[in-house]
FIVO-94673 format. One record per residue (C-alpha): x negated, y, z negated; residue number from 1. Coordinates in Angstrom, 1 decimal, padded with zeros to 4 digits, always signed. Layout:
REM FIVO-94673
     c1     c2     c3 seq
      X      Y      Z NUM
...
END
This chain:
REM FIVO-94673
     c1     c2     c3 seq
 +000.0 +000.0 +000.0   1
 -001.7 +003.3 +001.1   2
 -001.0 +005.8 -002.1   3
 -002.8 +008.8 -000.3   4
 +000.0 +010.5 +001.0   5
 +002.0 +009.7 -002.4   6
 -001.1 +010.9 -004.3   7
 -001.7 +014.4 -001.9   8
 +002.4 +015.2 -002.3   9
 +001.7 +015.2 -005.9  10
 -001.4 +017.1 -006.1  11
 +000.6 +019.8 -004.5  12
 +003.5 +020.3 -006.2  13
 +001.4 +020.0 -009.3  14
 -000.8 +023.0 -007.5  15
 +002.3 +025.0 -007.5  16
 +004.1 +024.3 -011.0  17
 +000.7 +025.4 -012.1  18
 +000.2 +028.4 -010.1  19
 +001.3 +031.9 -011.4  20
 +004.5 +033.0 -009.9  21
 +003.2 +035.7 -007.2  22
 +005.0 +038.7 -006.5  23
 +007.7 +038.6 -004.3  24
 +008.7 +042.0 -003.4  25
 +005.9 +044.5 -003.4  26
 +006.3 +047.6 -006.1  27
 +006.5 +051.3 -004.9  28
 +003.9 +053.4 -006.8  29
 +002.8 +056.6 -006.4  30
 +000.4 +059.0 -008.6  31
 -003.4 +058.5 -009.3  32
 -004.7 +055.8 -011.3  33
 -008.4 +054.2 -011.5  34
 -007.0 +050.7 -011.5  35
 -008.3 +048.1 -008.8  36
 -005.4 +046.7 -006.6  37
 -005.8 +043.4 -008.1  38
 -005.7 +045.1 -012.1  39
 -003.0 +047.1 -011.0  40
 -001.3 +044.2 -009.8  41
 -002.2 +042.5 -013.3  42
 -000.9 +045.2 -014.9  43
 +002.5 +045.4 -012.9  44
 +002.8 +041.4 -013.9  45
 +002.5 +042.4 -017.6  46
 +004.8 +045.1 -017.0  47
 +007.2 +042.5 -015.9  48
 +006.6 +039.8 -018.7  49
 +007.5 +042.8 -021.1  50
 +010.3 +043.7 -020.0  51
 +011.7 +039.9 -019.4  52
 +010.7 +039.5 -023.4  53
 +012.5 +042.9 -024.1  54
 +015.4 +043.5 -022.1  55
 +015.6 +039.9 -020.1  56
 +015.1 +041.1 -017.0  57
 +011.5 +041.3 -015.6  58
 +012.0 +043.4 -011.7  59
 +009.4 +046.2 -011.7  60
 +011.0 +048.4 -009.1  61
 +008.3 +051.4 -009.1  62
 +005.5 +052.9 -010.9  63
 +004.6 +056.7 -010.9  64
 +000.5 +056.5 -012.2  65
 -001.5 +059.5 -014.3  66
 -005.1 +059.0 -015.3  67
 -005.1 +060.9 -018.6  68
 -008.5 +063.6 -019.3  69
 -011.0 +063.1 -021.5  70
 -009.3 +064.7 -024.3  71
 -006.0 +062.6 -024.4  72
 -004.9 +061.8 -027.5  73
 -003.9 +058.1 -027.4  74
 -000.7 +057.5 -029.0  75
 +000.4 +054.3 -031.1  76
 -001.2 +051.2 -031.4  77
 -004.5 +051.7 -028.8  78
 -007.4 +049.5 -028.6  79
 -010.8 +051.4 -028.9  80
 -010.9 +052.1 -025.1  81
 -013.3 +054.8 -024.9  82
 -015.2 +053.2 -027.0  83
 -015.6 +050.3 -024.3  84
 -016.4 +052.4 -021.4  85
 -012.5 +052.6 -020.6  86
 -010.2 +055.6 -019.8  87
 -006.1 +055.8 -020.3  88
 -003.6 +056.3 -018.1  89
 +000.0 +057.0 -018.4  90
 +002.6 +054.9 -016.0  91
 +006.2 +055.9 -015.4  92
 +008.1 +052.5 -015.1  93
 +011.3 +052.0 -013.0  94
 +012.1 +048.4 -014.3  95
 +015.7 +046.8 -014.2  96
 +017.3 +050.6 -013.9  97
 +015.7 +051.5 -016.8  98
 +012.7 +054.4 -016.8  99
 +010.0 +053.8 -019.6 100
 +006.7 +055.3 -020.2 101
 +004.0 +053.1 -021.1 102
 +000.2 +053.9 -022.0 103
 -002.4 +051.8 -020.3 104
 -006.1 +051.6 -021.8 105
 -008.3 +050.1 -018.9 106
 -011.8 +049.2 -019.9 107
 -015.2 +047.1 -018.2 108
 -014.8 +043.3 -019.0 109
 -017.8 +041.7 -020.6 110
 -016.8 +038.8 -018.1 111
 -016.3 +040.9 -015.0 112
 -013.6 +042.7 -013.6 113
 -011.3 +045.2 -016.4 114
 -009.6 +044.5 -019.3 115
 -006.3 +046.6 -020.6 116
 -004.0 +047.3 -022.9 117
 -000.1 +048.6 -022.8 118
 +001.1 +050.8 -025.5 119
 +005.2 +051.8 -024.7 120
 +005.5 +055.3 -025.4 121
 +009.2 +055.3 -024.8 122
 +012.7 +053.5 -025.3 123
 +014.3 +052.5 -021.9 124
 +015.9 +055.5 -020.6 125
 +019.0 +055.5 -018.2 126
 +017.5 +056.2 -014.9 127
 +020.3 +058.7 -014.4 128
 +021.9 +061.2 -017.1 129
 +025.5 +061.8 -016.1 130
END
C-alpha cells in the first residue's frame, strides 16, 4: 500500500491548521509611522486579537499613524521604550465601527527585527456622534 499521497495530504493540512491566519482584506492606513510593513502588519494582527478579546469582533478596518516627538509623554502602562532604542507612536483605530486610540512603543529586537507594545488610550468611541 503506497501511504505517500495519504502521508503528503496530511502534512498539508497539518501546515495549514498550524499556520497563522493571514489577513484577508488589506487595512486602509494613512499618517506617518516608523513601522516596517511586516511590524505594522504584526501590529494590525495584535490590534485584531484585542479587539476579538475585548469587544468579540477582531476586523481592523483602518488605521490613521502618528510617530510621537522626542518629548512625548507616554501615557499608562508603557514598557521602557526609549530606553531600548525605541520611539512611540500613536494609531487611530477603525475596528468593528468603533474608533480607539492606542499607544504603540516600537523598539530594536535583541533577536532581530522590532519589538512593541500597545497601551489603549481610549474607550471605543461611536464612529459617528449623532
Amino acid at each position: 500500500m503506497n501511504l505517500r499521497p495519504l502521508i503528503a495530504t496530511s502534512l498539508a493540512v497539518a501546515m495549514l491548521v498550524a499556520a497563522p491566519a493571514a489577513q484577508a482584506y488589506p487595512v486602509k492606513t494613512s499618517g506617518t509611522t516608523r513601522a516596517t510593513p511586516q511590524l505594522a502588519a504584526d501590529i494590525v494582527a495584535r490590534l485584531s486579537a484585542y479587539g476579538k478579546a475585548t469587544r468579540g469582533c477582531s476586523f481592523v478596518f483602518s488605521a490613521e499613524m502618528r510617530v510621537m516627538p522626542a518629548s512625548y509623554v507616554p501615557r499608562g502602562p508603557a514598557a521602557p521604550v526609549r530606553a531600548r532604542g525605541g520611539h512611540y507612536e500613536q494609531w487611530s483605530v477603525n475596528a468593528c465601527g468603533q474608533r480607539q486610540l492606542f499607544q504603540v512603543g516600537m523598539w530594536p529586537s535583541p533577536r532581530g527585527g522590532a519589538d512593541f507594545a500597545l497601551t489603549p488610550l481610549t474607550p471605543p468611541q461611536p464612529l459617528h456622534r449623532s
